[in-house]
C-alpha positions in Angstrom: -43.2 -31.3 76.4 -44.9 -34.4 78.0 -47.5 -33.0 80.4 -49.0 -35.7 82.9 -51.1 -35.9 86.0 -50.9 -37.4 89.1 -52.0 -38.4 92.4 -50.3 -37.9 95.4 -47.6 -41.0 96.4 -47.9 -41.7 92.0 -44.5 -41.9 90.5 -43.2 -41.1 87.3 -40.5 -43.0 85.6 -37.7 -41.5 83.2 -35.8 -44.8 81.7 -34.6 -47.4 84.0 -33.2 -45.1 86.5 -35.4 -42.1 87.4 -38.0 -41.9 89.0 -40.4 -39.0 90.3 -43.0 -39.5 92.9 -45.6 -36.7 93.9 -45.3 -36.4 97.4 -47.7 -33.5 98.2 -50.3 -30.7 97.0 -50.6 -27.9 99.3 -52.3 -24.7 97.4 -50.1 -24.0 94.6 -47.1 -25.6 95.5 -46.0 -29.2 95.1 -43.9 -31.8 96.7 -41.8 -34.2 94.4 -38.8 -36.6 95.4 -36.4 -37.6 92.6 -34.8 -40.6 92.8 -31.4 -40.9 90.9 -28.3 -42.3 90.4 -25.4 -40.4 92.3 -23.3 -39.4 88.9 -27.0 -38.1 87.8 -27.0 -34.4 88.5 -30.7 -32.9 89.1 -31.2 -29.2 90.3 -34.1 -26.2 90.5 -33.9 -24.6 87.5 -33.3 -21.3 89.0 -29.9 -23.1 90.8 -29.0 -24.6 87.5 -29.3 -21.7 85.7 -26.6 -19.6 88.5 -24.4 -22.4 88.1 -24.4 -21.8 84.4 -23.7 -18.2 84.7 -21.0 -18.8 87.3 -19.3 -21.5 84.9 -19.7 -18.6 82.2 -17.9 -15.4 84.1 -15.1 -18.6 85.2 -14.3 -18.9 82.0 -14.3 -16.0 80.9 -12.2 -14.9 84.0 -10.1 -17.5 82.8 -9.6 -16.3 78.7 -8.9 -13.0 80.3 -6.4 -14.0 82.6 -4.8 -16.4 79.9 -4.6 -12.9 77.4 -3.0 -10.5 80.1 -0.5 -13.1 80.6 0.2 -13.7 77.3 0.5 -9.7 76.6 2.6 -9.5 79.8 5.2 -12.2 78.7 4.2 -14.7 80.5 3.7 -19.0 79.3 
């Protein structure tokens, strides 16, 4: 892990097309904007990881579904 510090209004740059730019410092909690292409996804981690556990229970809604159908007759 890279660990750097800086300033408010100090950016960041990941490659050619990211880039992260301290916006604020208030107590413990801080402010950053992302900048990023549209097909770039970028989420809180806690978001990311529900959208991973919905993705999981889909699919496995799906293999289930796919199985009773099979055992039922069906295509």
């Amino acid at each position: 892990m890279l660990i750097l510090s800086r300033k408010v209004d100090e950016k960041i740059k990941i490659g050619d097309n990211i880039t992260i730019t301290l916006i604020e410092v208030r107590g413990d909690q801080v402010k950053i904007g992302v900048e990023a292409p549209k097909n770039v996804k970028v989420f809180r981690q806690e978001v990311f990881n529900a959208i991973q556990t919905e993705n999981r229970e889909a699919a496995a809604n799906s293999q289930t579904l796919e199985a009773l159908s099979k055992f039922l007759g069906g295509k």
